[in-house]
C-alpha positions in Angstrom: 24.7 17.0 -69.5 26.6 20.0 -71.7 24.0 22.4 -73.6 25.7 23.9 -76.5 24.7 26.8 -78.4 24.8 27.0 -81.9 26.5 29.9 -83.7 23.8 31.3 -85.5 21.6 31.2 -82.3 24.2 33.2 -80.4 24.4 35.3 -83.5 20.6 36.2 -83.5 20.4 36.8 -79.7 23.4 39.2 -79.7 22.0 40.8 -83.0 18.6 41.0 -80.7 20.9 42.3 -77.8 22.1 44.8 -79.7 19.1 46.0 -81.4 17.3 46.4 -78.0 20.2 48.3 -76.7 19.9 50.7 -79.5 16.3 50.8 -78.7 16.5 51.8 -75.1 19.3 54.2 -75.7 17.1 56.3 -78.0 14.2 56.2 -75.9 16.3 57.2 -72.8 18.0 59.9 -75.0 14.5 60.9 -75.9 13.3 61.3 -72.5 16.2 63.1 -70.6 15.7 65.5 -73.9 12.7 66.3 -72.5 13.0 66.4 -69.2 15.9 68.9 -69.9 13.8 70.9 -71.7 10.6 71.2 -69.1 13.4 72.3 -66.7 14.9 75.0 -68.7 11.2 75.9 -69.4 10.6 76.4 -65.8 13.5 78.2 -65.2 12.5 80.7 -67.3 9.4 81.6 -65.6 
């Protein structure tokens, strides 16, 4: 028994793959910001 996947299936989930990766990259971007900048606010003190 072979399961094929059609091409606009694989299209959406590597559209959705992509998308999310975008997603978490911002987010993790967002939070090392952050983080950086609570540490170079201690440092000042």
């Amino acid at each position: 028994m072979t399961t094929y996947i059609f091409f606009d299936e694989a299209l959406r989930m590597l559209t959705n793959a992509y998308l999310l990766s975008a997603v978490f990259l911002i987010a993790a971007s967002g939070i090392g910001l952050a983080v950086i900048e609570t540490i170079e606010k201690t440092g000042e003190r």
